[in-house]
C-alpha positions in Angstrom: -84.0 -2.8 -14.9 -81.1 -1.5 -12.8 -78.1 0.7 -15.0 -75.9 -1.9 -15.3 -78.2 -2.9 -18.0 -78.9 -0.2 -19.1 -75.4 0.6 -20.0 -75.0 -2.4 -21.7 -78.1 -2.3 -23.9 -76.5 1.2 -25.0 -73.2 -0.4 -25.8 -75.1 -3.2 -27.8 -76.6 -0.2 -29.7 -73.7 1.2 -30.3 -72.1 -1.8 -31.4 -69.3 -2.3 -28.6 -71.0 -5.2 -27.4 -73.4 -8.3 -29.1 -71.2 -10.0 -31.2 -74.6 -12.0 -32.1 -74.8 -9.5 -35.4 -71.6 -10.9 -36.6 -72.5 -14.2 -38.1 -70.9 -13.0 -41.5 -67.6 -12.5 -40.4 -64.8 -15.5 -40.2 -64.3 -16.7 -36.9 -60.8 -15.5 -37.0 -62.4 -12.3 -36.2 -65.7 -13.0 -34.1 -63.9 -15.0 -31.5 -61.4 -12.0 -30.0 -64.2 -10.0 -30.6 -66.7 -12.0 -28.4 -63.5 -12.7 -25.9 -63.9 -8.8 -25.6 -67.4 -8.9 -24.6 -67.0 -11.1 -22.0 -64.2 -9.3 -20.6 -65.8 -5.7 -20.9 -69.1 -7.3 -19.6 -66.9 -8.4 -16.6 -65.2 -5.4 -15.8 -68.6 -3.3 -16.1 -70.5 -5.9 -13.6 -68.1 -6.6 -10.9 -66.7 -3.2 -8.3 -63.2 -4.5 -8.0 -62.7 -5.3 -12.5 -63.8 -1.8 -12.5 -62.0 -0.3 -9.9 -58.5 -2.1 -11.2 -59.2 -0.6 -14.8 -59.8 2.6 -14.0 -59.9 4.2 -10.5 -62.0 7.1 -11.6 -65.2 4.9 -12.2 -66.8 2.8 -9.1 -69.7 0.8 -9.3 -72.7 2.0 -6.3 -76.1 0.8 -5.5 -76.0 -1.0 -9.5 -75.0 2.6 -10.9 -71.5 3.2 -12.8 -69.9 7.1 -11.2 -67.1 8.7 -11.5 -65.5 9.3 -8.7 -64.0 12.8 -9.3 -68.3 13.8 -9.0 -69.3 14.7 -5.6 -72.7 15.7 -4.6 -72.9 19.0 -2.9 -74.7 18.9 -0.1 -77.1 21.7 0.9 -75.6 23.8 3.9 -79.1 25.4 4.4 
């Protein structure tokens, strides 16, 4: 399982995401609401949704970073 998924089974926990536990709303409110999944499960899978939304986050090797982290390299 790579982190994309990962990330997104947390935000189905959470209850950002999975509109499928909704069925006893009206759909006045589950269709925006699933619109918004869609949307946030675009931005999260594609480099350049991401990258437009917010330039601190990038997407490498299938892992979401923020940019402003840098890995200190040992000088040894």
């Amino acid at each position: 399982m790579d982190k994309l998924d990962e990330v997104y089974e947390e935000l189905c926990e959470q209850g950002y995401l999975c509109s499928n536990n909704m069925e006893e709303y009206p759909r006045r409110i589950k269709k925006p609401f699933k619109n918004h999944e869609r949307k946030l499960l675009r931005v999260l899978r594609s480099k350049e949704h991401l990258v437009h939304v917010t330039p601190e986050l990038d997407i490498v090797d299938k892992k979401i970073i923020w940019r402003g982290y840098q890995i200190k390299e040992d000088s040894s």
